[in-house]
Residue frames as qw, qx, qy, qz and C-alpha x, y, z in Angstrom:
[[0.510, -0.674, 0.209, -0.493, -7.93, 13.81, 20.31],
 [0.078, 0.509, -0.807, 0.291, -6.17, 12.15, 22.59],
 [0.602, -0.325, -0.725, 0.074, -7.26, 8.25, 24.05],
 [0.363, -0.280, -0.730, 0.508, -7.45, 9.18, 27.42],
 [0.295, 0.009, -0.001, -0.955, -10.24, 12.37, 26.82],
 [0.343, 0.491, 0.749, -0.284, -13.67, 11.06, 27.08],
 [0.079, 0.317, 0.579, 0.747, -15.71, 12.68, 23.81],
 [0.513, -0.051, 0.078, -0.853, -18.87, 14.29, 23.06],
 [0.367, 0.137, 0.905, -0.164, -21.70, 11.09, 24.15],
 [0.382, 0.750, 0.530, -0.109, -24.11, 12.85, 21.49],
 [0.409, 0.249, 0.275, 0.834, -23.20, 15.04, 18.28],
 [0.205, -0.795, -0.292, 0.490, -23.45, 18.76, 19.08],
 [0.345, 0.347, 0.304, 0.817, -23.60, 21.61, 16.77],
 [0.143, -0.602, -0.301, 0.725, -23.63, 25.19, 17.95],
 [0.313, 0.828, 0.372, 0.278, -25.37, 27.75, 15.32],
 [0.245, -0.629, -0.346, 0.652, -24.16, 31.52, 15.70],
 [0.252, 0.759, 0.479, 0.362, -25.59, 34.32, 13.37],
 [0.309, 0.274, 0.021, 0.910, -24.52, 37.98, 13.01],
 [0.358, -0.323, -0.151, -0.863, -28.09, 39.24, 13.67],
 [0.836, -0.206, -0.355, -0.365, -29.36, 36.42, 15.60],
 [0.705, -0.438, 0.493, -0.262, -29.56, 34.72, 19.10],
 [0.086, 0.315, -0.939, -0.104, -27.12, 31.29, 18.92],
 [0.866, 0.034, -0.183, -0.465, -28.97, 28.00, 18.45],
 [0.357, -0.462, 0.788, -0.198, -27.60, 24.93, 20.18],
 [0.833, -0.009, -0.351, -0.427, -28.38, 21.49, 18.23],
 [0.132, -0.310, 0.931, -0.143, -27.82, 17.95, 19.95],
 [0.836, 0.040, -0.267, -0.477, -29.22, 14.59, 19.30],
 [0.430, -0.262, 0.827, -0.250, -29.41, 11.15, 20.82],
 [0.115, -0.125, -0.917, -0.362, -30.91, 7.70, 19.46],
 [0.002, 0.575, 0.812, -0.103, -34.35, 9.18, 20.86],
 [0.104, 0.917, 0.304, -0.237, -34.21, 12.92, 20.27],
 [0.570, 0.397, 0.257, 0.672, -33.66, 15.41, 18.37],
 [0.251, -0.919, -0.181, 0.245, -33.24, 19.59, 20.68],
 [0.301, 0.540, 0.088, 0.781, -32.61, 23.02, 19.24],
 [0.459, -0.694, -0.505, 0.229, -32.25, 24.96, 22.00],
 [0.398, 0.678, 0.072, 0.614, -31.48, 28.86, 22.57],
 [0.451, -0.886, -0.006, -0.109, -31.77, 29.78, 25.99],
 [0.098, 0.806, -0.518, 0.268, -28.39, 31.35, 27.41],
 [0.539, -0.484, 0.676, -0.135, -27.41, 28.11, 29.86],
 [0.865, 0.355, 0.350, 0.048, -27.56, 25.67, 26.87],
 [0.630, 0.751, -0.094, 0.174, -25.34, 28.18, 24.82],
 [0.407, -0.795, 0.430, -0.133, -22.84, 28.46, 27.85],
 [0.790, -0.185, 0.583, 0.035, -22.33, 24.67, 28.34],
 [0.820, 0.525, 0.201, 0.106, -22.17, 24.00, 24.72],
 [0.297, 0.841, -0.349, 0.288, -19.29, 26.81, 23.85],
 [0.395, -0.584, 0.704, -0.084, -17.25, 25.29, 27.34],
 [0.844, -0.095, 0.506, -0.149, -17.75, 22.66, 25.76],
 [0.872, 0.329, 0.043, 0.359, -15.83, 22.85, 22.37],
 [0.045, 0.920, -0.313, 0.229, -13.43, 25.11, 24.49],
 [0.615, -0.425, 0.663, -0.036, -12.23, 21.92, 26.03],
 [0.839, 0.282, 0.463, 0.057, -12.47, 20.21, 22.95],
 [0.650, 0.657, -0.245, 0.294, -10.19, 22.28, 21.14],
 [0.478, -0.729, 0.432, -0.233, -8.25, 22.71, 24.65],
 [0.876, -0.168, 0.452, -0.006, -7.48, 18.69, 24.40],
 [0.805, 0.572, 0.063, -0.144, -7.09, 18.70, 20.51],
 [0.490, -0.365, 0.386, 0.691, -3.89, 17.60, 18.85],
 [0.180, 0.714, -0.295, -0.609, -2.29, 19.84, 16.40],
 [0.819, 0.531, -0.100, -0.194, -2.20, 18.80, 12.97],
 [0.296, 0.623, -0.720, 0.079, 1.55, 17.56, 13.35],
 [0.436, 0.014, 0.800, -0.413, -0.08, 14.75, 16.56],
 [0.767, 0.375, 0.109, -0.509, -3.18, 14.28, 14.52],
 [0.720, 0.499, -0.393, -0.280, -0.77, 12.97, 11.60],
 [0.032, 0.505, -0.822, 0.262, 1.47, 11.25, 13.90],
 [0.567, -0.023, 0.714, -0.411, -1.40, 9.21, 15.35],
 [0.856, 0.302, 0.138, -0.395, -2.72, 8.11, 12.55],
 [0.535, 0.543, -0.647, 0.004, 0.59, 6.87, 10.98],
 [0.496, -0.093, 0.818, -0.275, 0.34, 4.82, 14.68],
 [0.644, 0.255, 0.158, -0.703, -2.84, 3.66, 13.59],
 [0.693, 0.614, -0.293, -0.237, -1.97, 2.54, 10.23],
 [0.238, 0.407, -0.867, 0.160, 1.04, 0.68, 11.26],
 [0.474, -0.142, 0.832, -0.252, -0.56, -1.37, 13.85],
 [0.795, 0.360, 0.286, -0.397, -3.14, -2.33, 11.39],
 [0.789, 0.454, -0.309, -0.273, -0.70, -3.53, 9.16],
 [0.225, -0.349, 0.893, -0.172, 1.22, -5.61, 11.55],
 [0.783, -0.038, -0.524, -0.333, 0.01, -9.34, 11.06],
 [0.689, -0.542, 0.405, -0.261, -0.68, -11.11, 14.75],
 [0.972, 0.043, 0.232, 0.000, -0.55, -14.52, 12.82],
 [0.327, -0.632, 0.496, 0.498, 3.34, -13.16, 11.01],
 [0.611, 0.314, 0.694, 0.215, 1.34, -14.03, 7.87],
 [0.172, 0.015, 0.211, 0.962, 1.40, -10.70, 6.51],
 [0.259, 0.617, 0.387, -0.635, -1.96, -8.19, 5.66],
 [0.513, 0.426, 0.565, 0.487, -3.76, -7.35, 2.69],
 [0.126, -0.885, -0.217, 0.392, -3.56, -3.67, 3.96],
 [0.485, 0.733, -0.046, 0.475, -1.48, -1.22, 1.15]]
């Protein structure tokens, strides 16, 4: 995803079942809520519709990390890195 997106502030996992009403998890450093009512599943689903909306494609994805990876093996000090 792209620096300038904001993330998720708490990890979210949506449930959905063939036979069965969706489940909505999310958690914080003080709770833990499974939740099923229909405005919880709403927000959640817009919510990894913008999150794959932002995503880069697997051809970005690899591109950034090969950023990544280079800066980390630049040395500030021009002493070199023990980085492979």
């Amino acid at each position: 995803m792209p620096a300038s997106i904001c993330s998720f502030r708490s990890p979210v996992t949506l449930y959905e079942f063939g036979k069965a009403a969706p489940v909505v998890y999310s958690e914080t450093e003080t709770a833990q809520v499974w939740a099923q009512d229909s405005v919880a599943v709403a927000r959640t689903r817009r919510l990894f519709e913008r999150l794959d909306a932002v995503a880069l494609d697997a051809e970005q994805s690899r591109r950034k990390l090969a950023e990544y990876v280079s800066g980390l093996r630049e040395d500030p000090h021009g002493g070199g890195t023990d980085l492979a």
